[in-house]
N, C-alpha and C positions, 0 to 999 in steps of 0.2 A: 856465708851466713844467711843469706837472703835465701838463697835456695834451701840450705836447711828448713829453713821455715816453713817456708811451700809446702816442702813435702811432708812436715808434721803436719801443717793443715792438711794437705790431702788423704791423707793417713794410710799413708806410706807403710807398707806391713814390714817391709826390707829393714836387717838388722843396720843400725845407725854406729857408727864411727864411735868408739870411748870420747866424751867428753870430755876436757880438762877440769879441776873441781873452778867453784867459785870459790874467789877467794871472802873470807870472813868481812863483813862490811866494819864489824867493831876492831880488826886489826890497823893499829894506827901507823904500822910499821912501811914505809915510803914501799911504790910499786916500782920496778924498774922494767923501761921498756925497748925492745932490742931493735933498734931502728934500722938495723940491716934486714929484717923481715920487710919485706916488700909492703904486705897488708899492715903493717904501723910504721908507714913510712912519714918522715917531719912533718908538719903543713909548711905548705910550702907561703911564700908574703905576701902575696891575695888573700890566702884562705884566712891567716892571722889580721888581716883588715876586716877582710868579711866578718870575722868572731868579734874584734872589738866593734864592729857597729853594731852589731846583732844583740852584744853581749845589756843587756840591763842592769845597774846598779838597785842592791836590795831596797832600798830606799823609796825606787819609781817602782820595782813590780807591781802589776795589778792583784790585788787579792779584794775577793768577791764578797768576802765577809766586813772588809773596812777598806773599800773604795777610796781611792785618792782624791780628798775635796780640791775645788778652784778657789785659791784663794789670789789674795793681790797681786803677792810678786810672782804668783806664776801669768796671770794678768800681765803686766808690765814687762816680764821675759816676753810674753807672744807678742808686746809690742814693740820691744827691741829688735827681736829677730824679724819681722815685718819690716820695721823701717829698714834697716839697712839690708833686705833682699829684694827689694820692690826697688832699691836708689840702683839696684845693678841696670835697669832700663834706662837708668836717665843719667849716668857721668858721659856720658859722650857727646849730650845734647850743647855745655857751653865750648868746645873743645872739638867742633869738627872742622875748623877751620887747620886747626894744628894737625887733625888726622888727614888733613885732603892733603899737608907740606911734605909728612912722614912719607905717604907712599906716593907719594909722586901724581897725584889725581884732581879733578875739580872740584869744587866745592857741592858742586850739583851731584855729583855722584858720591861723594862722603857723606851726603843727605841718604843713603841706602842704609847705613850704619843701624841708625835709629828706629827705620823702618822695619830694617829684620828683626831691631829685637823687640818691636810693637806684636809685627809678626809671630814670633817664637811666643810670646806671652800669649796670643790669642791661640793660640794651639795647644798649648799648655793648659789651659783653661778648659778646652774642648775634650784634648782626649788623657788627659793626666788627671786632671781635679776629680773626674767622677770614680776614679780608683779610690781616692778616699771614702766610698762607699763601703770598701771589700776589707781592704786590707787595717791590721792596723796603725792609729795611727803613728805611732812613735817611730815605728819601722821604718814605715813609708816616707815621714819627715826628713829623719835625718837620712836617710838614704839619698832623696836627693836633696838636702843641701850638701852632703860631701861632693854628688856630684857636678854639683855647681861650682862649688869651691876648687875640686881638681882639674875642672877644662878650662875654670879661670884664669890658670897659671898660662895656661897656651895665648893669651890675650895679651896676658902680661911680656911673652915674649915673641910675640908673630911678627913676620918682620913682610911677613904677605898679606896685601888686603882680602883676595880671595879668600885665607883661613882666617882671616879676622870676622870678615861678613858671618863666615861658617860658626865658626866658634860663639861671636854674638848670638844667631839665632839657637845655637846649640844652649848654650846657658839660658837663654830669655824661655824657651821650653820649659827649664825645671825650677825657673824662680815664678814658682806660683805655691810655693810654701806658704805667703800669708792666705792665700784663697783655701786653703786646706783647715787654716788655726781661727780661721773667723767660723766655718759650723763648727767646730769642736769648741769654739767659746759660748756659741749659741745654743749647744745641747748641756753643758756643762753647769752654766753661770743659773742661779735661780730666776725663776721668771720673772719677780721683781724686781730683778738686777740685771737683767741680761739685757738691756738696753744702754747702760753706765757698761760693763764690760765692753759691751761688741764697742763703744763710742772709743775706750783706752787704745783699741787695737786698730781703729779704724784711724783715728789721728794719729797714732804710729808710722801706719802708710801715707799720711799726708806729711807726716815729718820727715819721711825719707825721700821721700820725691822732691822738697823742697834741702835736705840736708845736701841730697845728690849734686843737684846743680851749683850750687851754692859753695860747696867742697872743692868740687872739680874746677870750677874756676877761677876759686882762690888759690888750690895749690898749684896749679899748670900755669900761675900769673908769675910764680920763683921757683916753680921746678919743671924738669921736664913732664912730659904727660903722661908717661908709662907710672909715675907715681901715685898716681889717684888710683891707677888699677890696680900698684901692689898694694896701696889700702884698702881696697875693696878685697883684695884676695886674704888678705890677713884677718878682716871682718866677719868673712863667709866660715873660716876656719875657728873663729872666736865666737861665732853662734853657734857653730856644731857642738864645740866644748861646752858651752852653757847646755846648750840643749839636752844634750847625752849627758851628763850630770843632775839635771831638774827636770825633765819632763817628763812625767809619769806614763806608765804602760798600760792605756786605752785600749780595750776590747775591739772588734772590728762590729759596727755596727749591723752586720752580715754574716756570719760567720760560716754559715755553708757556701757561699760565693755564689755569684751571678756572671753568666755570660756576658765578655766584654760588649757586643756588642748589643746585645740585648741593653747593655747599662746604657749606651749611646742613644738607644731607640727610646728610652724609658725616658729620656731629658724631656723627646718633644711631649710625648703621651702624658706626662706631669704638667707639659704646660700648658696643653688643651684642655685636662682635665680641670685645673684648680684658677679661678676667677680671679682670685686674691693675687697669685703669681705673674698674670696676665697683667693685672693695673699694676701692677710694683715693677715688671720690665719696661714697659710702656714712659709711665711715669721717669724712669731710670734713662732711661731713650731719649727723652725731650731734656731733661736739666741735662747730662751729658755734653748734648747740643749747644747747650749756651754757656755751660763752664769753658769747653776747650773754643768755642769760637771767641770769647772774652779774651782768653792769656793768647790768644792767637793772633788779634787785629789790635791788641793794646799796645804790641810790642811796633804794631806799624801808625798808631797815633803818637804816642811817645817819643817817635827819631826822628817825627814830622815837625813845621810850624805849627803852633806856635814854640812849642814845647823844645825842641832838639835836645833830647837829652842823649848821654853816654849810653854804653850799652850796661855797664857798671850801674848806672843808677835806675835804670831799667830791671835788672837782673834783682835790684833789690826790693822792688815791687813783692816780690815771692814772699815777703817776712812779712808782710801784710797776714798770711795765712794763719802765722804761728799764734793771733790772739785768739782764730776761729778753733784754732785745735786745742785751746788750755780750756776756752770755754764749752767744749764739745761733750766732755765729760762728766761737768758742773750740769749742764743743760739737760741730759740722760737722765742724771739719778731725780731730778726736782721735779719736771716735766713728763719726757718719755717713757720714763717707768711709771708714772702715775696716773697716765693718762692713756686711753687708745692711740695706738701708734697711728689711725689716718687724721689726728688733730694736729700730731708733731710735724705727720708731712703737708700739709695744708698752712702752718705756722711758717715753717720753711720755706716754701713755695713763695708764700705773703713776701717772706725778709727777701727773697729772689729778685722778686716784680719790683720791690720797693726800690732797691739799690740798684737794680738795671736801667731803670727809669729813669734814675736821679745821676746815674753815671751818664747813659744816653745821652739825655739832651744837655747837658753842661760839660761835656766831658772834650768839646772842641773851644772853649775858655777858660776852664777852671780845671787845675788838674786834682782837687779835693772831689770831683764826682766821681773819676775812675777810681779814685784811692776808698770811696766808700764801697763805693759797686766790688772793688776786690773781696772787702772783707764780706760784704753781707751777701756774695754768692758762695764765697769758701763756709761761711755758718750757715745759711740753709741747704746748700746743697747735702751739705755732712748731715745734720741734723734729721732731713729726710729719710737719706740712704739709711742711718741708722732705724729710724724707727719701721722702713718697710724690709730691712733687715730681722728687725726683732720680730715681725710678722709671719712673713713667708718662711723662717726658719722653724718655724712651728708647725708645720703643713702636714710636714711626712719627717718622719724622726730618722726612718732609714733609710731616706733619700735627699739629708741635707746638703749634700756637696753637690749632686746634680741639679737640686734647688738652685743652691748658689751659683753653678755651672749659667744656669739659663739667666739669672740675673745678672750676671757678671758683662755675660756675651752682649744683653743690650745695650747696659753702659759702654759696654767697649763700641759696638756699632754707630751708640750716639757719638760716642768721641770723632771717631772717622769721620760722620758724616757732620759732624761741624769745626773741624778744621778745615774741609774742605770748602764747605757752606758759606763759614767766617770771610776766606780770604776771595772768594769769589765773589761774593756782595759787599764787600770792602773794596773791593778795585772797583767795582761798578756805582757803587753810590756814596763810599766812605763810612766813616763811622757811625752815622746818626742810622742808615740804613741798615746795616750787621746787628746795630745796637735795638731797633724796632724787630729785626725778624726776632733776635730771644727776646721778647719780651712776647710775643706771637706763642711760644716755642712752650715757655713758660705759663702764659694762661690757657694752652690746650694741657699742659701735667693738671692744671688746676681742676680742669672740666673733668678728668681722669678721677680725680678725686669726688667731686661733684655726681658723676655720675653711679658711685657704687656706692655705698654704707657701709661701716667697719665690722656690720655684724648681717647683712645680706649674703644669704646663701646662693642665690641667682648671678648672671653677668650684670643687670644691671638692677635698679631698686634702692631702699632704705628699709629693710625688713629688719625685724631686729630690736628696733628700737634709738634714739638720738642719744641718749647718754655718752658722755665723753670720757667718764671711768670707765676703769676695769671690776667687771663684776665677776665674782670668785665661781659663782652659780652656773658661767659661762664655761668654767674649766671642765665641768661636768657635759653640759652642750656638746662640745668638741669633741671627749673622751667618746661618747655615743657614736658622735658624725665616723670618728676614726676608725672604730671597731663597725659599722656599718659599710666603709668603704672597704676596708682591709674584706672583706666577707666578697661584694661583689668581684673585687681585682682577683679573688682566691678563685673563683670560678673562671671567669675568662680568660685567667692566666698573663692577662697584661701587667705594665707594671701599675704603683699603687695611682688609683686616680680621681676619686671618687671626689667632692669638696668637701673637705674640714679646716675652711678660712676664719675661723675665728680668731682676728689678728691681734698678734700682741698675748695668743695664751698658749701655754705649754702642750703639745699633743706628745712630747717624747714618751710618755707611757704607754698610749694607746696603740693596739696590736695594730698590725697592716697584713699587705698580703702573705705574705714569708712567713708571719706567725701562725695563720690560717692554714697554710699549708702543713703546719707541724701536725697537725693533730685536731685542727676547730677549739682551739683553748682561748679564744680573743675572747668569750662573754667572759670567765672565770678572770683572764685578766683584767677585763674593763671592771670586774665589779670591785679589785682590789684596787686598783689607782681609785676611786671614787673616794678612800678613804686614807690618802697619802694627800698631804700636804702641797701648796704649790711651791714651797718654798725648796721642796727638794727635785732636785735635775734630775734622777734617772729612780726610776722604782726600783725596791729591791728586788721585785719578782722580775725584772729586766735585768739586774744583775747578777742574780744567778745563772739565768742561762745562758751570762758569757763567762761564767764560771770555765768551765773548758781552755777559754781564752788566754787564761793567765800566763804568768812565766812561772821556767820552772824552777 
C-alpha cells in the first residue's frame, strides 16, 4: 500500500493494478476479515496492549473548540497518582534491615537499595522529564506508569539482589510522573489559582513519602516484606486505571518536535538566560539543605541521651508533616495566590529560621523544639517551593518541564549535599552544630530573596516597583517581555531565553521562539492575548493550533 502511494505521488504514468471498490461507509452490514491473508493477520498481545494504552476514551479526547477544563477532582486524581508513585522511592527505607536477611547481605550494602533508586529518580528527572515538552501528555503518562507498574512485579518476585538493585533503579527512572503533572497543573490551573492547585499536588508527594514509610513498616511488622511491594504493584496498576479513564488528552506543547538533544542543551541556556529561574534553584538549593540534614541528624538525637526513644516513636515523627500538608492548600488560595509569589517565599523562609532556631538550641533538653522545628520546616519549606513554583512556571509556556527539569535537579542536589553535610557535622560537633549550619543555609535563601525584586528584570536590583500584589497591568508587561524574547531566540536559533520573570503571572499565551519560526505571527498573537482574561490557562488562538493534535 505504501508503495502504491509513492508512486501515485510520483506520478507514475504505468497502468495501476484494478482496485477493489470501497466499500459504502453507510452500509451497517458487519465486514468480515480473512485472517489467513498474511497482510490482515490477528494483532498479536503486545500490539492489543499497545491499542489499549493508546486507545482514548471519548470523554478525555481533546477537542479544540471545547478544551477540557482543570477542575478539582482532576486536581486531587494528580494528587493521588503523585502520592503513591513518588512512595515507590521510599518503601525500602524502613525495611532494609529485612532486605540485608532475604539476600543474604550486610546492612551497609542493603544501603545501595535506596541509593539507586535516589539514583534512578535523578536521571529520570534529567533525561525523561524534558520529554514532556514534545510529546503528549496523556500518552507519555500512562505510558510510563504501566511501565512502572510491569517491572514492578519483577521486585515483587526477585529472589536476586543484583536484579533487585537493577529493577530498583529501573522503576526509580520512570516514577517521575508527578514531575510531568506539576507543569501541566501549572499551565492548566488559572493564574489566580495556580498556586492552591500546584500546593493540592505538591502535599500529595509529601503524603506519599510519609504514607511510604509509614506503610511499609507497619505492614512488614505482621507480614512478610514482599507484601508492601505487591501493594505498591496493585497501586501503580489502580493509577493507570484511574488515569486512562479521567485524564484528558493534552496537546503536545510542541508539536513539530525538538531535537532530543537540543532539549538537553536548552535546560542549561534557559537557566543562564532567566534571572528569576536562577534565585528559585538556588533558593531550592539551600532549604533542600536543611530539610534532609533535619530528618537526617534528628533520627541520631532521638536514639541518643537524654531522649532514647524506639525507632517506632521515631518513625512517628513523620506525621508531624501531615498538619503542614492540610495547611499547604488553605495557605495557597488566601496568601500565595494573592500575593507575589517572592513575599510567600520570604514568609516561609521566616517560618524556617523561626523553628530551626528554636529547635536548635532546645532541642538537646526539651523534645517540644525538635517537634516544632519539624512542622515549621515541613510548612515553609512547601509553602516556598510552591510559590517559586507558581513563578518560574510562568517563564516559557513551551518549556515548562525543562523549567521544572532545572529546578528539580537543585532541590535534589541540596538533598545530597545535606545529608551528607548533616551527618558529617553532627559527628563532629552534634546537634547544636548541624542545627547552626541550616540556620546559616537558610539566611543565605533569604539574601537570595533580598537581593532580587519580584518584578526586576536584571540579576540583581528592585526595579519594578515594592508592591506585594499582583497587578493585572503586569500580565500585559510580560506578554511584551515574551514576544520580545520569542523574536530574539527566533534569530539566533537558540532555545527561548530572553527574561520574562514576572513571577507569579501567566506568560502561557505569549509566542516564543517555535512560534516565531512559524511565520513571524507572535505581534498578532501578542495583541490578542492582551484582550483574554487572566483567568483563563491557555488562549484560544493557542488552542487552535494544536488543533491537529486531537484524537481521532
Amino acid at each position: 500500500m505504501l508503495f502504491g502511494l509513492a508512486m501515485a505521488a510520483s506520478g507514475d504514468s504505468k497502468p495501476k493494478p484494478q482496485q477493489p471498490p470501497i466499500p459504502d461507509s453507510s452500509d451497517s452490514s458487519p465486514v468480515t476479515v480473512d485472517y489467513k491473508d498474511e497482510s490482515c493477520a490477528p494483532p498479536t498481545r503486545w500490539q492489543r496492549v499497545l491499542d489499549l494504552i493508546l486507545y482514548t476514551p471519548k470523554r478525555c479526547r481533546y477537542d479544540p473548540t471545547n478544551p477540557p477544563r482543570f477542575s478539582l477532582p482532576l486536581n486531587l486524581l494528580f494528587g493521588f497518582a503523585g502520592a503513591f508513585t513518588v512512595a515507590n522511592l521510599y518503601y525500602s527505607h524502613p525495611i532494609l534491615h529485612l532486605l540485608a536477611g532475604e539476600f543474604g547481605i550486610s546492612n551497609e550494602r542493603a544501603s545501595l537499595i535506596p541509593t539507586l533508586a535516589q539514583a534512578g529518580y535523578a536521571s529520570g528527572l534529567l533525561f525523561l522529564c524534558p520529554l514532556g515538552d514534545v510529546f503528549p501528555r496523556r500518552l507519555y503518562v500512562l505510558s510510563l506508569v504501566f511501565f512502572t507498574a510491569t517491572v514492578w512485579l519483577g521486585l515483587c518476585l526477585s529472589n536476586s539482589f543484583a536484579i533487585f538493585c537493577f529493577l530498583t533503579f529501573l522503576t526509580s527512572l520512570t516514577t517521575v510522573t508527578p514531575q510531568l503533572m506539576l507543569p501541566l497543573v501549572g499551565e492548566l490551573a488559572p493564574p489566580h489559582r495556580r498556586a492552591t492547585a500546584l500546593s493540592i499536588v505538591v502535599s500529595g508527594l509529601m503524603m506519599g513519602l510519609l504514607l511510604a514509610r509509614l506503610l511499609s513498616g507497619a505492614v512488614t511488622n505482621y507480614t512478610p516484606w514482599r507484601t508492601i511491594y505487591w501493594i505498591a504493584f496493585g497501586l501503580q496498576y489502580l493509577i493507570f486505571a484511574l488515569l486512562w479513564l479521567f485524564m484528558p488528552d493534552y496537546p503536545s506543547t510542541n508539536p513539530a518536535g525538538i531535537n532530543y538533544f537540543r532539549i538537553l542543551w536548552s535546560i542549561l541556556t534557559i537557566f543562564i538566560h532567566h534571572p528569576l529561574l536562577v534565585q528559585a534553584c538556588l533558593i531550592a538549593f539551600c532549604t533542600s539543605i536543611t530539610f534532609t540534614s533535619f530528618w537526617t541528624t534528628l533520627t541520631f538525637l532521638l536514639s541518643s541521651p537524654p531522649y532514647e526513644y524506639s525507632t517506632l516513636v521515631i518513625g512517628l515523627f513523620a506525621l508531624i508533616g501531615i498538619a503542614s500538608m492540610l495547611l499547604g492548600p488553605l495557605y495557597s488560595r488566601h496568601v500565595t495566590d494573592r500575593f507575589i509569589p517572592l513575599f510567600s517565599v520570604v514568609l516561609g523562609l521566616s517560618i524556617c529560621i523561626t523553628g530551626t532556631v528554636i529547635g536548635t538550641y532546645t532541642g538537646s533538653f526539651s523534645v517540644g523544639g525538635p517537634v516544632f522545628q519539624a512542622f515549621a520546616l515541613d510548612f515553609g519549606i512547601q509553602t516556598s517551593q510552591i510559590a517559586n513554583r507558581s513563578a518560574i512556571y510562568g517563564i516559557l509556556p513551551q518549556a515548562r518541564n525543562r523549567v521544572n527539569t532545572a529546578f528539580m535537579l537543585s532541590a535534589f542536589c541540596g538533598q545530597l549535599t545535606g545529608t551528607a553535610l548533616g551527618n558529617h557535622i553532627y559527628a563532629i560537633g552534634g546537634w547544636k552544630s548541624s542545627g547552626s549550619t541550616s540556620v546559616g543555609f537558610l539566611c543565605a535563601a533569604l539574601l537570595l530573596c533580598a537581593a532580587r525584586g519580584p518584578r526586576e528584570q536584571g540579576w540583581y536590583g528592585w526595579g519594578g516597583g515594592w508592591s506585594l500584589r499582583k497587578s493585572t497591568d503586569e500580565e500585559v508587561i510580560a506578554e511584551k517581555q515574551s514576544q520580545a524574547g520569542g523574536e530574539k531566540d527566533s534569530e539566533s536559533g537558540d532555545a527561548p531565553g530572553v527574561p520574562s520573570d514576572q513571577g507569579g503571572r501567566d506568560h502561557g499565551h505569549g509566542p516564543d521562539a517555535e512560534e516565531n519560526r512559524e511565520g513571524g505571527q507572535g505581534s498578532e498573537s501578542g495583541e490578542q492575548v492582551m484582550k483574554v482574561s487572566a483567568d483563563i490557562d491557555l488562549s484560544k488562538t493557542e488552542k487552535g493550533r494544536f488543533a491537529g493534535m486531537c484524537n481521532k
